[in-house]
C-alpha positions in Angstrom: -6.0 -30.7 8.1 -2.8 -30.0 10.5 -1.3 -27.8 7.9 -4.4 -25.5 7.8 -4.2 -25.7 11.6 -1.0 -24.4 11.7 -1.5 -21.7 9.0 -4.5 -20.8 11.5 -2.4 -20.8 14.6 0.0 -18.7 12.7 -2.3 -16.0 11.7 -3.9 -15.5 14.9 -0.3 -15.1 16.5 0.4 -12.6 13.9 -2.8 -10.5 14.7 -2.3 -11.2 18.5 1.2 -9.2 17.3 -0.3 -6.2 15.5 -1.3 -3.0 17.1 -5.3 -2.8 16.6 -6.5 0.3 15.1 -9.5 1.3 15.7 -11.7 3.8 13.3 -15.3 3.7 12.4 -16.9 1.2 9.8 -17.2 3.8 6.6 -13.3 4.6 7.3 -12.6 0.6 8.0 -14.2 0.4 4.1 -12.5 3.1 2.8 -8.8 1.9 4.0 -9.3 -1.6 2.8 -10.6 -0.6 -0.7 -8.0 1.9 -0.9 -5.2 -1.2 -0.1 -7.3 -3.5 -2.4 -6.8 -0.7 -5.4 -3.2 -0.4 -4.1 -2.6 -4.1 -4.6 -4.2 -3.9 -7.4 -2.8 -1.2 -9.2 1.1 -2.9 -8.2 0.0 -6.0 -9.7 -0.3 -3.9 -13.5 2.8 -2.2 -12.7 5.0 -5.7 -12.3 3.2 -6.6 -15.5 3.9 -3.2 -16.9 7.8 -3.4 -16.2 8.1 -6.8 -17.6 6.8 -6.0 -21.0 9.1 -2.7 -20.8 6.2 -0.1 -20.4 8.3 1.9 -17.6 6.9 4.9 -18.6 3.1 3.5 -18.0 4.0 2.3 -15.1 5.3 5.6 -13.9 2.1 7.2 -14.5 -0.2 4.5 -13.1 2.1 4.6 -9.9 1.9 8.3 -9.7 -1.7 8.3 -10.5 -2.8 5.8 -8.4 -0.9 5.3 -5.6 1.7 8.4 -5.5 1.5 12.1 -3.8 -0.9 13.2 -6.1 -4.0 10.5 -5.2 -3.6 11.4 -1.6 -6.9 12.2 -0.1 -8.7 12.3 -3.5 -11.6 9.6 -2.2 -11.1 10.5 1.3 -12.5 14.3 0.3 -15.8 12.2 -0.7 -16.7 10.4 1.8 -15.3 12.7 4.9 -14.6 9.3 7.0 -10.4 9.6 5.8 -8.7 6.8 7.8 -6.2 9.1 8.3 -7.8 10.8 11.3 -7.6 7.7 13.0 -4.6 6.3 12.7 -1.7 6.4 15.0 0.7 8.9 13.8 3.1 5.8 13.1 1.0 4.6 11.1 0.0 7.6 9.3 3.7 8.2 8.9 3.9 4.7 7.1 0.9 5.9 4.5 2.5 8.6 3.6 5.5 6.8 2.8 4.2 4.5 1.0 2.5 7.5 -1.1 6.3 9.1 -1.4 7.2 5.9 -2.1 5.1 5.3 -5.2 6.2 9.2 -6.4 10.1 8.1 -6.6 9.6 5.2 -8.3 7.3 6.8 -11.0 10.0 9.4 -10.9 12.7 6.7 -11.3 11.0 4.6 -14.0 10.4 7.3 -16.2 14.3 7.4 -16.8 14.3 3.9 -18.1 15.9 1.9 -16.1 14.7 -1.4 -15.3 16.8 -2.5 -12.7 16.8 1.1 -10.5 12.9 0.8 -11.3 12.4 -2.5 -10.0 14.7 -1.6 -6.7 12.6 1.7 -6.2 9.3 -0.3 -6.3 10.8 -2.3 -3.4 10.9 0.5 -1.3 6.5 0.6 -2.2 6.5 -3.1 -1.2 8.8 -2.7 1.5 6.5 0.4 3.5 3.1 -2.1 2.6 5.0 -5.1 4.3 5.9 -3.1 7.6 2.5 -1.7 7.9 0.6 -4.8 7.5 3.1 -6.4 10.3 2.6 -3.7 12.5 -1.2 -2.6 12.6 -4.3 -4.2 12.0 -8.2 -2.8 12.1 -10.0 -5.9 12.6 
């Protein structure tokens, strides 16, 4: 019971921390299913890498997650959380979307280890964005 106190207090401090965003509902959806697919989708790329499928992985990253998916479900719904987020923030997306485009880049030569240290750099932008900015 104390521990799940504490793991409460700690969360609350961290969102007390976080710079609120806020957008309207249909955009609030659309962000967090386009995370949950971007957690998602980095989940079969560690899987990919570790049986040696670098190439796969390049294309799921690029597909998914890289330059060329920006927008694509935004266009549909016209409720892009991009319009509402700081330009910071926005910043952050598109880095992580850059991001996702090197390391496909990268993996496509072959190289595990650069691979690996390029999909950091994904991680790295989803870590500082989550620690900075919240929308609920």
């Amino acid at each position: 019971m104390a521990e799940t106190e504490n793991q409460n207090k700690a969360e609350l401090q961290l969102n007390e921390q976080r710079q609120l965003v806020e957008m309207p509902s249909k955009a609030q959806q659309v962000m967090r299913q386009h995370m949950l697919e971007h957690l998602a989708t980095l989940n079969q790329i560690i899987g990919l890498i570790a049986e040696d499928k670098l190439e796969k992985a390049a294309s799921l990253a690029e597909t998914k997650i890289g330059i060329s998916s920006m927008g694509k479900q935004c266009a549909k719904t016209g409720m892009g959380p991009g319009l509402f987020m700081p330009p910071d923030m926005r910043q952050m997306g598109r880095r992580l979307h850059e991001a996702s485009s090197e390391f496909a880049r990268i993996a496509k030569e072959g190289d595990t280890k650069q691979a690996v240290a390029a999909l950091q750099k994904v991680t790295t932008t989803c870590v500082a964005c989550h620690y900075k900015y919240r929308i609920q």
